[in-house]
C-alpha positions as CSV (number, residue, x, y, z in Angstrom):
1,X,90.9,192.6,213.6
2,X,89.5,191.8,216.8
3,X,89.3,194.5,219.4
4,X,91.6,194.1,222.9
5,X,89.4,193.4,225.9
6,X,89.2,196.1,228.0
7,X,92.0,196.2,230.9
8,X,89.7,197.0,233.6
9,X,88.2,193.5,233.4
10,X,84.5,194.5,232.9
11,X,82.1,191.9,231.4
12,X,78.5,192.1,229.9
13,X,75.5,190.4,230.9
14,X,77.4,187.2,229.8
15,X,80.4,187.4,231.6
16,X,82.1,188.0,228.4
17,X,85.1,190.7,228.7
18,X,83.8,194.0,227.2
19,X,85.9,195.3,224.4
20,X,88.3,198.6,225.6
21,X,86.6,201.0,222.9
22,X,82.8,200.3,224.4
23,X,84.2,199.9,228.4
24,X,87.2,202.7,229.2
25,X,88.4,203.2,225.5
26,X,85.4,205.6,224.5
27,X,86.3,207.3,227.9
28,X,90.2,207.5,227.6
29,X,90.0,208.3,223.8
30,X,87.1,210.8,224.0
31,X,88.0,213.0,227.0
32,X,86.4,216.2,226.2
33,X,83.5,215.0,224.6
34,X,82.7,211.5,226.9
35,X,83.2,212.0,230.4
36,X,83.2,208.9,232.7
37,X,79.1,209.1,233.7
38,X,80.4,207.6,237.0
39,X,83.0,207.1,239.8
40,X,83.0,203.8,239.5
41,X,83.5,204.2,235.2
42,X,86.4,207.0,236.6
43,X,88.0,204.6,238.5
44,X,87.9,201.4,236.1
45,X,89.2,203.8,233.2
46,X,92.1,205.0,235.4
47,X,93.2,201.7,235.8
48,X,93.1,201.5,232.4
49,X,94.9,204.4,231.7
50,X,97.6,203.2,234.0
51,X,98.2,199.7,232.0
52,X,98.7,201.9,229.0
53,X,100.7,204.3,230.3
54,X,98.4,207.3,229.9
55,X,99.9,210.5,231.8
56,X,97.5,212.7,229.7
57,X,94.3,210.8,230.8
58,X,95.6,210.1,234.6
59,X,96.7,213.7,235.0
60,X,93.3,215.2,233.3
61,X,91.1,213.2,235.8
62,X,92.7,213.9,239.6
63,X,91.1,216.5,241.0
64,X,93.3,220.0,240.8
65,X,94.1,220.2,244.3
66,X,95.9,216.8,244.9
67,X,96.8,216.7,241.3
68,X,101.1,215.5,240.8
69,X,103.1,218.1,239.0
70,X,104.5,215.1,237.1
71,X,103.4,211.1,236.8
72,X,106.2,208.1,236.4
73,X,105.3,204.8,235.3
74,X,107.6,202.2,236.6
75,X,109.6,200.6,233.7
76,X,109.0,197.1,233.3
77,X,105.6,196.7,235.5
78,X,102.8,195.1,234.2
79,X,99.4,195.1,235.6
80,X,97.6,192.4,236.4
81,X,94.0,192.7,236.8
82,X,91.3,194.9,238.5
83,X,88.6,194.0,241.2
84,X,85.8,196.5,242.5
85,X,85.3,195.6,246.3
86,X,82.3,198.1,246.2
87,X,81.2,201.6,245.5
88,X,78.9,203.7,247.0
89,X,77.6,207.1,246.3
90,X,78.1,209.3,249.4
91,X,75.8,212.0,247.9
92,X,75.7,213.3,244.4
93,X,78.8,214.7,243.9
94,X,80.7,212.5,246.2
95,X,81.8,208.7,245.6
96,X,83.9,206.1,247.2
97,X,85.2,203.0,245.2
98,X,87.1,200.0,247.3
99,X,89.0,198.0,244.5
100,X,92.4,195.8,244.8
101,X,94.6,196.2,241.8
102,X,97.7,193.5,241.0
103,X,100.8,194.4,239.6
104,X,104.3,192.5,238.8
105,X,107.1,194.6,239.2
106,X,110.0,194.6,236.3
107,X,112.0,192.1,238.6
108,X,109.1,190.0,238.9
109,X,107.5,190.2,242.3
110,X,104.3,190.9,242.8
111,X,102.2,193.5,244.4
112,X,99.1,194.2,245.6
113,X,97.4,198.2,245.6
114,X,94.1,197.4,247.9
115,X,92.8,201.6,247.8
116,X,89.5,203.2,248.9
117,X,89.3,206.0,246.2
118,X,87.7,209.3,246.7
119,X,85.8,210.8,243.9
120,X,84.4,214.1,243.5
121,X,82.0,215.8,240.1
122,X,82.5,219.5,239.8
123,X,80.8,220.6,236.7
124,X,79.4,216.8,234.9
125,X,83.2,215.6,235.3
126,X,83.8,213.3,237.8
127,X,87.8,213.3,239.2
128,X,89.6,211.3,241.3
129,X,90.6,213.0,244.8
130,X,92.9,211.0,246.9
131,X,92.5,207.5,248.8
132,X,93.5,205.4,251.6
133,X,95.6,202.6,251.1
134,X,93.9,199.9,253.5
């Protein structure tokens, strides 16, 4: 069996799509123990999390104080693809990440989520904090 590519759309040093457990899989599967090293590796595996539908792994990774009480997945959407715009380390435990994420809603029209993502490490974990929609 071959393994999936990885959601996020990362490639290696070939341009060849990494495989999801060595890009976010080892992230999203191994929470506790493999923390995203990264904001940009946070924000990648999100999107990850959000083609698979994982609450647990969404809800685990926002920062407590903008954290939802609950998290909804639209039936019937299915995400498109991922691009990083740019990142840049504000200072060590603060990150920004520009991406533009493509969705198709379940009656078939399509979307565009263009975000500059927030990112702040309290204790080794990185979290997503809140972001502007541009």
């Amino acid at each position: 069996m071959t393994p999936i590519d990885c959601p996020c759309g990362q490639r290696d040093a070939r341009h060849r799509p990494l495989a999801f457990p060595a890009c976010c899989g080892r992230y999203l599967d191994h929470f506790e123990s493999a923390p995203a090293p990264d904001a940009q590796s946070l924000m990648r595996s999100r999107y990850s999390a959000f083609v698979l539908e994982r609450r647990d792994y969404l809800l685990a990774t926002w920062h407590a104080t903008t954290r939802p009480t609950t998290l909804e997945f639209e039936p019937g959407a299915k995400w498109l693809g991922l691009e990083v715009r740019g990142h840049k380390l504000v200072d060590a435990d603060h990150a920004e990440v520009e991406f533009v994420a493509r969705q198709r809603d379940s009656s078939g029209r399509a979307h565009r989520l263009h975000e500059r993502s927030r990112f702040v490490r309290e204790q080794g974990r990185w979290t997503y904090l809140d972001g502007v929609m541009k």
